[in-house]
ROLUMLO-921306 format. One record per residue (C-alpha): residue number from 1; y, x, z. Coordinates in Angstrom, 3 decimals. Layout:
{NUM, {Y, X, Z}}
...
END
This chain:
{1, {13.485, -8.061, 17.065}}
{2, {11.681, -8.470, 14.133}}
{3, {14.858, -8.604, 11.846}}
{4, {17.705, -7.491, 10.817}}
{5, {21.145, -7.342, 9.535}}
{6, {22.559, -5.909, 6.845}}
{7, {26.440, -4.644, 6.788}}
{8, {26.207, -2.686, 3.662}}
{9, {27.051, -4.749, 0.655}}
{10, {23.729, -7.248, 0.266}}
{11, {24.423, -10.131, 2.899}}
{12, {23.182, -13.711, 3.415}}
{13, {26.754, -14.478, 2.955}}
{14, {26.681, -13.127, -0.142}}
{15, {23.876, -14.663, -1.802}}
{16, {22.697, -18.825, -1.161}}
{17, {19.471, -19.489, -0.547}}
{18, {18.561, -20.452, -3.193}}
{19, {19.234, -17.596, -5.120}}
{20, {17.950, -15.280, -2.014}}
{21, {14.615, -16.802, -2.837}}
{22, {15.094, -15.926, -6.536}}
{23, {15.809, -12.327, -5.452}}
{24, {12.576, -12.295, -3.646}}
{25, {10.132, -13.717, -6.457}}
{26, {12.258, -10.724, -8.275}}
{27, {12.039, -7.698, -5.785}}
{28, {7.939, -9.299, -5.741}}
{29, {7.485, -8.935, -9.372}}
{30, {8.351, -5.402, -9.660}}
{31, {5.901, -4.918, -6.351}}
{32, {3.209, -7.035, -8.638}}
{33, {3.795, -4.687, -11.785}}
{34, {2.927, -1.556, -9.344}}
{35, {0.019, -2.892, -7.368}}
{36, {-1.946, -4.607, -10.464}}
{37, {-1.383, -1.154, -12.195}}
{38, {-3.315, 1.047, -9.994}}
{39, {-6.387, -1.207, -10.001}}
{40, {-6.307, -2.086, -13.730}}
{41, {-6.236, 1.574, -14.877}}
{42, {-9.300, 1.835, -12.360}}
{43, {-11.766, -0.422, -14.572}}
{44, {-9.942, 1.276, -17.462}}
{45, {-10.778, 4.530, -16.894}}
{46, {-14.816, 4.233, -18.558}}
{47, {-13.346, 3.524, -21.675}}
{48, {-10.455, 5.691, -20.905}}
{49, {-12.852, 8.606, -21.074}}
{50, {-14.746, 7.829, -24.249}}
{51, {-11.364, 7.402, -25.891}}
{52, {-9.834, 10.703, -25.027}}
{53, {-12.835, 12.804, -24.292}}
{54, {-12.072, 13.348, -20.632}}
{55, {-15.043, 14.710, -18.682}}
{56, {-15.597, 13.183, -15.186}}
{57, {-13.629, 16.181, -13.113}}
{58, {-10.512, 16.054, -15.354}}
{59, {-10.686, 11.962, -15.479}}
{60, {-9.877, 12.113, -11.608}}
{61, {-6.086, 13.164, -12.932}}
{62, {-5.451, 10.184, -14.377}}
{63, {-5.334, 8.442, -11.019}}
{64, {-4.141, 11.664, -8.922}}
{65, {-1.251, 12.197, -10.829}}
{66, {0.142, 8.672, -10.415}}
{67, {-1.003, 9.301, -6.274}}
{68, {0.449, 12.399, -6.148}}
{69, {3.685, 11.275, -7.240}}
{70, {3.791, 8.415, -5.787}}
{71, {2.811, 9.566, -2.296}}
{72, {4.808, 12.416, -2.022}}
{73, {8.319, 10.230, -3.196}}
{74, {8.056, 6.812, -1.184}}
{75, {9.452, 8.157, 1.437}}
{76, {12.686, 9.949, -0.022}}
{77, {12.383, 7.158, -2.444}}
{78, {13.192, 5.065, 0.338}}
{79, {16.278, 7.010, 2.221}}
{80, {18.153, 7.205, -1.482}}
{81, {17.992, 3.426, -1.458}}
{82, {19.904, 3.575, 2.268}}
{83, {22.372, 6.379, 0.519}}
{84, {22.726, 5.171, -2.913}}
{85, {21.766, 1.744, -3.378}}
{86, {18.855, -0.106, -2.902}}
{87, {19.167, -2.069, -5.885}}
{88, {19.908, 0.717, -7.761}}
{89, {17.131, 2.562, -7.010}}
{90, {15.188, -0.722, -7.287}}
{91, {16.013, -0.994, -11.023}}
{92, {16.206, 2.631, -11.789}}
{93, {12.333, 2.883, -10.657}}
{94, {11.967, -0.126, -13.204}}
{95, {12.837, 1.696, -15.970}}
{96, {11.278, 4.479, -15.032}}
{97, {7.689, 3.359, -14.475}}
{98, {8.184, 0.650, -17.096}}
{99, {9.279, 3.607, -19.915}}
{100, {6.645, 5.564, -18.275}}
{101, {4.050, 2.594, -18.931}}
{102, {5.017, 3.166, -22.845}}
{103, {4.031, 6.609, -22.996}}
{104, {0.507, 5.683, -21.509}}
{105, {-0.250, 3.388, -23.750}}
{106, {0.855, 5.382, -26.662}}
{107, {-0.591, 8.398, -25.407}}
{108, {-3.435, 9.972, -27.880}}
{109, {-4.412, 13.138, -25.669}}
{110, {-5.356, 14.077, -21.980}}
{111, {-2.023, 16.013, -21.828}}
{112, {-0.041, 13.273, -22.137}}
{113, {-1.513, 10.244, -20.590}}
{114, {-1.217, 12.919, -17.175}}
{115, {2.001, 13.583, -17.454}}
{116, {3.213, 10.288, -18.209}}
{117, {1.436, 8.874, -15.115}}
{118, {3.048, 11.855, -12.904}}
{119, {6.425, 9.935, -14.325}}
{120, {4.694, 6.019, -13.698}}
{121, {4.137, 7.230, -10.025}}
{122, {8.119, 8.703, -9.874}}
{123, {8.951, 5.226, -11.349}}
{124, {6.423, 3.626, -9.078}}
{125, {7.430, 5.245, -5.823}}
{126, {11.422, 4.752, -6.566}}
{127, {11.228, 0.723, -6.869}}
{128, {8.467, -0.059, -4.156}}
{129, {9.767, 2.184, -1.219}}
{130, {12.821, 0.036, -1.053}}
{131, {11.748, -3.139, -1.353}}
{132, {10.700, -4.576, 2.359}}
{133, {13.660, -2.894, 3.296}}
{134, {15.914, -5.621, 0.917}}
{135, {13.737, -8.350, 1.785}}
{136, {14.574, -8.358, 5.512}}
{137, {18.137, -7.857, 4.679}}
{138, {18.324, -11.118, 2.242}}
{139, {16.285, -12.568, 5.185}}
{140, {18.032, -12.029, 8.932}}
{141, {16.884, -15.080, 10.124}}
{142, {13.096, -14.944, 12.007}}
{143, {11.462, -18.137, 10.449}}
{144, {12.624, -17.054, 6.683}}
{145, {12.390, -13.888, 6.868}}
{146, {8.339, -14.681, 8.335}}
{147, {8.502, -16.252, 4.998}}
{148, {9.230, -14.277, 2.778}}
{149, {7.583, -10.970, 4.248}}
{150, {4.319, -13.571, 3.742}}
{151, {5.195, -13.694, 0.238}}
{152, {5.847, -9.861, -0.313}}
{153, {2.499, -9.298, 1.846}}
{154, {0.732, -11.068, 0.115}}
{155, {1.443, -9.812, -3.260}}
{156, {1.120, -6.461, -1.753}}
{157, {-2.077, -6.827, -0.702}}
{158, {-3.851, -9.279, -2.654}}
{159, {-2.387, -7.593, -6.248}}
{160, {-4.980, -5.517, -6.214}}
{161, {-8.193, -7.880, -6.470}}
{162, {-5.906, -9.427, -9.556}}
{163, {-5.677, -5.994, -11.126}}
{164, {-9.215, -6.123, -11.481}}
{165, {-9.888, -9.231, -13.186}}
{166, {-6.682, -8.240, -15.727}}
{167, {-8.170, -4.767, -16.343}}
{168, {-11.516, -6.229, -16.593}}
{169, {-10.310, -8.964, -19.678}}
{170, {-7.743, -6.708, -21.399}}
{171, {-9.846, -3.661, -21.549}}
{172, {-13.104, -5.739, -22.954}}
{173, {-10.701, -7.841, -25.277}}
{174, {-8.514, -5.515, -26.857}}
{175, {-8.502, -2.487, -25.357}}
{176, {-7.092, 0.194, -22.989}}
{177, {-3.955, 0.875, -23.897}}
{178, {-2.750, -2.538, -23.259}}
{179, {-3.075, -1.863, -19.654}}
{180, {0.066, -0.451, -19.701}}
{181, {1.839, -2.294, -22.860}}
{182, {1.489, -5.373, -20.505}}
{183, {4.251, -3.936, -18.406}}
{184, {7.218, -3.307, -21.198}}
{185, {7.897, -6.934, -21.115}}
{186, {7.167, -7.441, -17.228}}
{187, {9.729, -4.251, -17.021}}
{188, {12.307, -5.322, -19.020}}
{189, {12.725, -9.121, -17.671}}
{190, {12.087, -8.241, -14.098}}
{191, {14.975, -5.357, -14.268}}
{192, {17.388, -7.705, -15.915}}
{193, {16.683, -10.014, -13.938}}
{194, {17.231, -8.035, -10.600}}
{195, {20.654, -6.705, -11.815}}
{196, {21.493, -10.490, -12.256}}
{197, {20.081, -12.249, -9.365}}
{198, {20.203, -9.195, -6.616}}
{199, {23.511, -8.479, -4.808}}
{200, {24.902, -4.773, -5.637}}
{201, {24.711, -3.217, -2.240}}
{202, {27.077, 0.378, -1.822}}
{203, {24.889, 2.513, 0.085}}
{204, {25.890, 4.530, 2.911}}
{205, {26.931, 7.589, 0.108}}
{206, {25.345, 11.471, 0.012}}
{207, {27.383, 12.403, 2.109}}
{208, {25.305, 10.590, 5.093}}
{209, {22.845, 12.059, 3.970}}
{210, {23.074, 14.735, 1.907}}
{211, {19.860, 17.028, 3.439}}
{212, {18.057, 18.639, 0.537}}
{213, {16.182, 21.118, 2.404}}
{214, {14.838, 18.268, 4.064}}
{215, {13.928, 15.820, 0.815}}
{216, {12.299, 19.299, -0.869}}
{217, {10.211, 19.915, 2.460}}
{218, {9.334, 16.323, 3.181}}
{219, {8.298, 15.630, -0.570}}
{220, {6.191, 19.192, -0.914}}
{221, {4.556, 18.357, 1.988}}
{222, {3.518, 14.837, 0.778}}
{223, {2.482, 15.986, -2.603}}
{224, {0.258, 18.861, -1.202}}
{225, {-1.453, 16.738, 1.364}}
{226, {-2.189, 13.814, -1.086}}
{227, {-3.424, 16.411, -3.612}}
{228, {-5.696, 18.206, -0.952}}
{229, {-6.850, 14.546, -0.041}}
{230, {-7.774, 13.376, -3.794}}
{231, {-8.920, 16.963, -5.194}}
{232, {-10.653, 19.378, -2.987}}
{233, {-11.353, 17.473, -0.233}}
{234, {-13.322, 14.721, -1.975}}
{235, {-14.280, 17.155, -4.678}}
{236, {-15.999, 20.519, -2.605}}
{237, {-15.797, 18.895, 0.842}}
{238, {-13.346, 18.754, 4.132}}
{239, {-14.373, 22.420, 4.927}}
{240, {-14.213, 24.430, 2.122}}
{241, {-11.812, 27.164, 1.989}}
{242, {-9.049, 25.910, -0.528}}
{243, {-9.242, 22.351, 1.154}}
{244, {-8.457, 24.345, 5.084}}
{245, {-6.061, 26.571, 3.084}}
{246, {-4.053, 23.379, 1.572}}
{247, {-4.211, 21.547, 4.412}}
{248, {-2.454, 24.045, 6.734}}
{249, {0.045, 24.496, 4.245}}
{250, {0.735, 20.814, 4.360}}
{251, {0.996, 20.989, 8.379}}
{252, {3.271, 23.989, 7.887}}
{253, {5.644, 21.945, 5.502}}
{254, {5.664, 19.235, 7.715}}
{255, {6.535, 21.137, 10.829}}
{256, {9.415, 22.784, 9.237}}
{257, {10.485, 19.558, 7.763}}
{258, {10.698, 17.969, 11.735}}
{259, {12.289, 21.053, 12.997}}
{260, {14.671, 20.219, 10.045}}
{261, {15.243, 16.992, 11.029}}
{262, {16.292, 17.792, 14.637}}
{263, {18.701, 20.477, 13.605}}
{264, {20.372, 18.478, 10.405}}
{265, {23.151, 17.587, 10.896}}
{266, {23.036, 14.828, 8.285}}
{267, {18.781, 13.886, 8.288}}
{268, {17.419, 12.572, 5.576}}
{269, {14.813, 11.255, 8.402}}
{270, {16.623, 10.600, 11.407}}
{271, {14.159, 11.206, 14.170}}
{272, {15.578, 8.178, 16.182}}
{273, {13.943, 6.152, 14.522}}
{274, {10.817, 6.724, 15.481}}
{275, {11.545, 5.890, 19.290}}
{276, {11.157, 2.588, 18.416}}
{277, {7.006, 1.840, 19.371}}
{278, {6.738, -1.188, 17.301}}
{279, {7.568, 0.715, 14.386}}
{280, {5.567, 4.040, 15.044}}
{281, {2.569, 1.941, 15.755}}
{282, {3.058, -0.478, 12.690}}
{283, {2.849, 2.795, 10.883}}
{284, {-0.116, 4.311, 12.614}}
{285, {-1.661, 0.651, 12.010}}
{286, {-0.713, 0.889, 8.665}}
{287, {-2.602, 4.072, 7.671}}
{288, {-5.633, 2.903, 9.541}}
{289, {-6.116, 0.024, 8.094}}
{290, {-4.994, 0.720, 4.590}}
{291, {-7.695, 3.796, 5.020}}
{292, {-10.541, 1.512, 5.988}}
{293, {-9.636, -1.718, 3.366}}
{294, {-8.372, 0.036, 0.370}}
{295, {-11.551, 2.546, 0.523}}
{296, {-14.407, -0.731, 1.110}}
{297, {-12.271, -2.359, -2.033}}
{298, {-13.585, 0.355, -4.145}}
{299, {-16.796, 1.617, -2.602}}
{300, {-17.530, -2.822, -2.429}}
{301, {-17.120, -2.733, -6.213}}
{302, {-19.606, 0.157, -6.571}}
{303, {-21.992, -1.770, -4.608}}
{304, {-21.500, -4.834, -6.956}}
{305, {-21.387, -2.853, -10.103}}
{306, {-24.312, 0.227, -9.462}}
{307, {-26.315, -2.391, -6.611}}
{308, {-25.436, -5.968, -8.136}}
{309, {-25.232, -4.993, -11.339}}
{310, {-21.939, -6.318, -12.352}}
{311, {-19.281, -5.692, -15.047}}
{312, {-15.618, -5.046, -14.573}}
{313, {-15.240, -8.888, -15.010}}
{314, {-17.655, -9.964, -12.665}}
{315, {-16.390, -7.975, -10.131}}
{316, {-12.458, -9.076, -10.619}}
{317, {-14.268, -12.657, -10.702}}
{318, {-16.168, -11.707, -7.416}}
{319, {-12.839, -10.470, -5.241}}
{320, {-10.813, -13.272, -6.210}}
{321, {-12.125, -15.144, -2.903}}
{322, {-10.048, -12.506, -0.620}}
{323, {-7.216, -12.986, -2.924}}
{324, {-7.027, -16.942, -2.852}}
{325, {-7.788, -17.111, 1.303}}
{326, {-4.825, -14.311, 1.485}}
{327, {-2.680, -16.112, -0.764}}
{328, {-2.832, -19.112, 1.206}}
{329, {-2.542, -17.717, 4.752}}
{330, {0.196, -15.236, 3.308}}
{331, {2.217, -17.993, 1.703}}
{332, {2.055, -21.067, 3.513}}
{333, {0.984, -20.046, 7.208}}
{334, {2.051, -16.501, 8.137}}
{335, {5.102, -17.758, 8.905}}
{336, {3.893, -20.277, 11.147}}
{337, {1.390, -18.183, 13.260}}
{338, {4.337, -15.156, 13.440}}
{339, {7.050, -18.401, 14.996}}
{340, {4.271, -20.214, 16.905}}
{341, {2.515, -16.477, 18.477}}
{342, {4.950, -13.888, 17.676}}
{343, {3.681, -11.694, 14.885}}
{344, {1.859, -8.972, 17.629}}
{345, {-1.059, -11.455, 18.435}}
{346, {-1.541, -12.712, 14.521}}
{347, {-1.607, -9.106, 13.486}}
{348, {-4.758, -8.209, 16.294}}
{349, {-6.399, -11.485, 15.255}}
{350, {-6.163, -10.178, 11.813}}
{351, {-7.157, -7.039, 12.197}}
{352, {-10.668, -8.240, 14.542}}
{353, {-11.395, -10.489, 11.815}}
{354, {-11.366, -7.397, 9.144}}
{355, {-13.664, -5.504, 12.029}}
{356, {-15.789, -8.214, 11.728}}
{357, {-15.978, -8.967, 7.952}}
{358, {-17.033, -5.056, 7.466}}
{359, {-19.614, -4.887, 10.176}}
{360, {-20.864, -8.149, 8.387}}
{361, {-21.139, -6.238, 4.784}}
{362, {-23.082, -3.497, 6.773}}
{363, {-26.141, -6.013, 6.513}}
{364, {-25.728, -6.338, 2.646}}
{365, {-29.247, -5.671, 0.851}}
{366, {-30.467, -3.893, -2.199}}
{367, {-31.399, -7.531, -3.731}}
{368, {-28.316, -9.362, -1.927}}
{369, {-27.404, -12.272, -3.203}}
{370, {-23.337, -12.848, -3.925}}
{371, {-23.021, -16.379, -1.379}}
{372, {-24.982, -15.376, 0.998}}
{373, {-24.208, -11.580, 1.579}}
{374, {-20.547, -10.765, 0.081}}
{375, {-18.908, -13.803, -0.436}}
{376, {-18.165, -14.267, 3.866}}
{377, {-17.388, -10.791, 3.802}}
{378, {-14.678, -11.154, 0.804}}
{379, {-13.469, -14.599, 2.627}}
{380, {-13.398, -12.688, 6.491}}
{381, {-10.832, -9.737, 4.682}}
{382, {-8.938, -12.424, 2.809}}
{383, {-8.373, -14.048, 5.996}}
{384, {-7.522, -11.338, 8.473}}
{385, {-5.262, -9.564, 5.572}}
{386, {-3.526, -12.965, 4.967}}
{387, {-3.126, -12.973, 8.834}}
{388, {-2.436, -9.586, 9.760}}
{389, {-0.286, -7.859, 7.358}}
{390, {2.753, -10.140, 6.944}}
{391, {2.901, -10.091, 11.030}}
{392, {2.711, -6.235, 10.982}}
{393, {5.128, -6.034, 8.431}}
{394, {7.913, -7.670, 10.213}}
{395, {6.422, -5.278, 13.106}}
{396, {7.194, -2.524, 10.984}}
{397, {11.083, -2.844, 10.468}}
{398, {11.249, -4.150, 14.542}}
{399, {14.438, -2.731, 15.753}}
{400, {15.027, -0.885, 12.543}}
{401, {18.787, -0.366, 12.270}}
{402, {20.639, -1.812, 8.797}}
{403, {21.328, 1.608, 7.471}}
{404, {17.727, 2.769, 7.933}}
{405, {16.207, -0.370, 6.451}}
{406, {15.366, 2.007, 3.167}}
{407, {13.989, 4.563, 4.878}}
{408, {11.892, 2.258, 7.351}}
{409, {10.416, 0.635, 3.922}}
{410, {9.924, 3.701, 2.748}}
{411, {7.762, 4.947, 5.827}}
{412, {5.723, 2.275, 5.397}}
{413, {4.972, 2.665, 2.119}}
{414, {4.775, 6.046, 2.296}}
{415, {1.763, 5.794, 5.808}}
{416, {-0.451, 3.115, 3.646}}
{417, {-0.734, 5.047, 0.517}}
{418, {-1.083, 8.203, 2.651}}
{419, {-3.928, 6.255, 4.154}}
{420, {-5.397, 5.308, 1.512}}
{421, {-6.180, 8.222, 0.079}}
{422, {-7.554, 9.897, 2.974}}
{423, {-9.775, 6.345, 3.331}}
{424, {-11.157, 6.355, -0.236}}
{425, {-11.955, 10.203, 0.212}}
{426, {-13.347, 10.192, 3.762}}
{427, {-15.477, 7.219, 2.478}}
{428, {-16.183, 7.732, -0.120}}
{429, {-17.536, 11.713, 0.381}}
{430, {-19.528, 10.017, 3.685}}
{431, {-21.206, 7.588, 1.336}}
{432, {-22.161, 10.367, -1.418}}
{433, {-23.643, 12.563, 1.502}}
{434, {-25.252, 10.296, 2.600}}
{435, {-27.122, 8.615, -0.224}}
{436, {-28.035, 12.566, -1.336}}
{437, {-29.558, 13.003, 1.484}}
{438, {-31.831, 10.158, 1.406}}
{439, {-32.312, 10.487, -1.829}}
{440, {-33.675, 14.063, -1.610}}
{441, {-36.055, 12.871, 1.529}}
{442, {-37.438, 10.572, -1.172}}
{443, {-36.330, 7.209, -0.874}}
{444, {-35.513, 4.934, -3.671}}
{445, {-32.599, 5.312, -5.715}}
{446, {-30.777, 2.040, -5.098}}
{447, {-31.957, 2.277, -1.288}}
{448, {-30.337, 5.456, -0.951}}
{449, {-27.124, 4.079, -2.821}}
{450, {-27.094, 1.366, -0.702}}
{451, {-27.468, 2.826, 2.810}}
{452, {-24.659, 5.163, 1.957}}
{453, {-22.861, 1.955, 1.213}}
{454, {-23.445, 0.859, 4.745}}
{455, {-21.998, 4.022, 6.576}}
{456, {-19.000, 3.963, 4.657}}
{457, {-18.738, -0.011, 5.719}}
{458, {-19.579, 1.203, 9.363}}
{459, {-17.403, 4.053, 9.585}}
{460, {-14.571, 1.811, 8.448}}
{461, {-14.590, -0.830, 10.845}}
{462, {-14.537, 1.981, 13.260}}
{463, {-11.511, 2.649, 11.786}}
{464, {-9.762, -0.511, 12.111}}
{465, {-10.992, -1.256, 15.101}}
{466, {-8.689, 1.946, 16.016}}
{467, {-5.725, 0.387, 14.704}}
{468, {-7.098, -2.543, 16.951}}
{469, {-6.628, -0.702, 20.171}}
{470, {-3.080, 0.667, 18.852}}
{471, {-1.891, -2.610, 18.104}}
{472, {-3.426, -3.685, 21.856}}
{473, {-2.039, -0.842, 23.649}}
{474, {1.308, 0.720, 21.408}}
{475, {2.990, -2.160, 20.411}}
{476, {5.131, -4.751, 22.149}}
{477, {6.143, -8.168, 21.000}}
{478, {9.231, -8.475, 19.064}}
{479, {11.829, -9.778, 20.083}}
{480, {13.822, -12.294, 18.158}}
{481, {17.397, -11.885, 16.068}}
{482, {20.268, -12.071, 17.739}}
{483, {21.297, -15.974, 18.049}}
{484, {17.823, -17.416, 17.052}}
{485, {16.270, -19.597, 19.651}}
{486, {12.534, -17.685, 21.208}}
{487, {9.525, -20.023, 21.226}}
{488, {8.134, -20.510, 24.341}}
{489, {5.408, -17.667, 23.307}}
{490, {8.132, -15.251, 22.597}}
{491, {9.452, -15.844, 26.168}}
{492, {5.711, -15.641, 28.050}}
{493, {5.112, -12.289, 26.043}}
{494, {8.705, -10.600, 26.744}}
{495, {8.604, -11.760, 30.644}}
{496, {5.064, -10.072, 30.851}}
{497, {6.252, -6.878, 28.929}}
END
């Protein structure tokens, strides 16, 4: 199935639909506040610098720490909501990033803006991890709950190319510290407003749960491997000593953390869950293509910035394409496509369209010109992101149980960001070799930039197109709610499964 009940607390029952809907815009504001964040503090961080007197190494930890936290908490982030609450772990990650978000903009030294976006990730982590996982509970039935996981895709995924037009106008018209004022009001009305409009659920308790050995190994692990990612791997390369040292520690934590798991009495990851192959591939689909769209986002803007020539508004100006085309799909027609198809076939159309769009920006030139060479590249992601992710997010909590909802959401969360990383920095080291090495043969400077453009565009639609086979191969359709009516699709796909 591709939803699911709820009997903790939250229930349809409990909330009309027209105030479920309310909840939604609600639980999709707070995922706005953290997605525009990460991209506007990216065309921040020039004037960031200057400000503060960062050099470029120690500039890097103004993004890591927010990764690093965030990364290595989604996922316990996202079993505390099952335990405890997810609204209350909803709003406490409000007040968290949003207090957080104060301290940035007031900070006055490197010190502090780096410790206060360690805290921004904590907050950051704590209210997204839960939040698919109360959408599909406000939402058990298939054609709005298609709906609204279009609406929460699409602000999910889209956010971003919005971030950059907002950083791009508040850091040339004020300046950078508003970045983050912009979020104490956001904060504030969005967390009132959730404790108003979002039923109080009770949470299975700790005592479900209660597996602290496991939370300390999962979230160590997570941490170190998103720090190897970010730091040494990008910054002396996949084989140096310290980045092979780090990364079997994180395989060591994460081995005892699934040997954990099986012996727990009470998991904090139940291993069941992962039985499910809809949801293990959604994930594996998840970090592939988060590694291969998230890493072209920014390595695309360095071609339009250091190639193009274009400023931090330009560029937000130049990606708002993707976001419109996703909007729409997203919004209006996900739904549609995932009741007409089923959401497996949407999600593989998607994700060939995304194949193609990248091979297409392999062919963009030096001199390229924005209609002719990025703009169909721009429209092709908008369109198989718009398509694809809202289907493989209702993939994602297939068969999920109600009391692992959290945790499912969290997983999610938790594989995309984790891909991600390991995207930008596979990407982006590929590119930088690459144009070196051309550069030292002899060829011209922007040629050189540019061809390492084009392997990092290559090597991620080879990446996708992985996620392509998975989604061919792994994953099965879903099957619909208990008591809702198949289409005739649904009915083909299941008989040939």
């Amino acid at each position: 199935m591709y939803a699911t009940t709820d009997s903790l607390a939250t229930t349809p029952a409990a909330q009309g639909g027209r105030s479920r809907w309310l909840a939604l815009y609600v639980l999709c504001a707070g995922m706005l506040m953290i997605v525009l964040d990460v991209t506007v503090v990216n065309v921040a961080l020039p004037a960031i610098q200057d400000d503060l007197g960062f050099t470029s190494s120690s500039l890097a930890w103004v993004v890591n720490a927010y990764l690093i936290a965030f990364g290595g908490l989604l996922l316990l982030a996202g079993r505390l909501g099952d335990l405890l609450g997810r609204r209350n772990i909803f709003v406490s990650g409000l007040i968290v990033f949003t207090g957080a978000s104060v301290l940035c903009g007031l900070a006055e030294s490197q010190e502090v803006l780096v410790a206060a976006r360690f805290v921004q990730g904590v907050g950051g982590a704590l209210t997204s991890a839960v939040i698919l996982g109360m959408i599909v509970t406000l939402f058990p039935e298939p054609r709005e709950q298609a709906k609204a996981i279009g609406v929460y895709a699409f602000v999910a995924s889209a956010g971003g190319s919005i971030g950059l037009l907002a950083g791009g106008v508040l850091t040339q018209a004020i300046n950078w510290h508003w970045i983050f004022f912009v979020n104490l009001p956001i904060g504030i009305v969005t967390a009132l407003l959730a404790v108003k409009l979002i039923e109080k659920d009770k949470g299975l308790g700790m005592g479900r749960g209660t597996d602290v050995p496991g939370a300390v190994l999962i979230t160590a692990a997570l941490m170190v491997g998103v720090f190897t990612i970010v730091k040494p791997a990008a910054e002396l390369g996949w084989t140096a000593p310290r980045t092979i040292a780090l990364g079997a520690l994180t395989l060591t934590l994460l081995a005892c953390f699934i040997v954990r798991e099986a012996t727990a009495a009470n998991p904090l990851v139940p291993l069941r869950i992962f039985k499910s192959r809809n949801l293990t591939g959604a994930n594996l689909i998840q970090a592939l293509s988060a590694s291969g769209m998230f890493g072209i986002f920014f390595l695309g803007s360095l071609y339009l910035q250091r190639v193009l020539g274009y400023n931090a508004l330009e560029i937000g100006l130049a990606f708002l394409p993707t976001t419109v085309v996703m909007g729409l799909l997203s919004v209006r027609y996900s739904e549609k496509l995932v009741m007409r198809f089923g959401p497996r076939r949407p999600m593989i159309a998607g994700l060939v369209l995304i194949v193609v769009g990248l091979a297409v920006f392999t062919q963009a030139p030096v001199n390229g010109n924005y209609f002719i060479h990025v703009l169909p590249v721009l429209a092709l992601l908008g369109l198989g992101g718009g398509i694809c992710f809202p289907a493989l997010m209702g993939l994602s909590m297939a068969d999920v149980k109600p009391e692992d909802a959290g945790l499912a959401s969290g997983l999610i969360g938790t594989m995309g960001e984790v891909g991600a990383a390991l995207g930008l920095a596979v990407l982006a080291t590929l590119s930088a070799t690459r144009t070196e090495s051309l550069a030292a043969a002899g060829k011209p400077a922007l040629d050189a930039l540019t061809s390492g453009f084009h392997l990092s565009f290559a090597i991620a639609g080879v990446i996708v197109a992985a996620a392509v086979v998975i989604a061919c191969t792994l994953m099965r359709p879903a099957r619909p709610a208990a008591g809702a009516a198949a289409s005739e699709t649904e009915v083909e796909e299941l008989a040939a499964a």
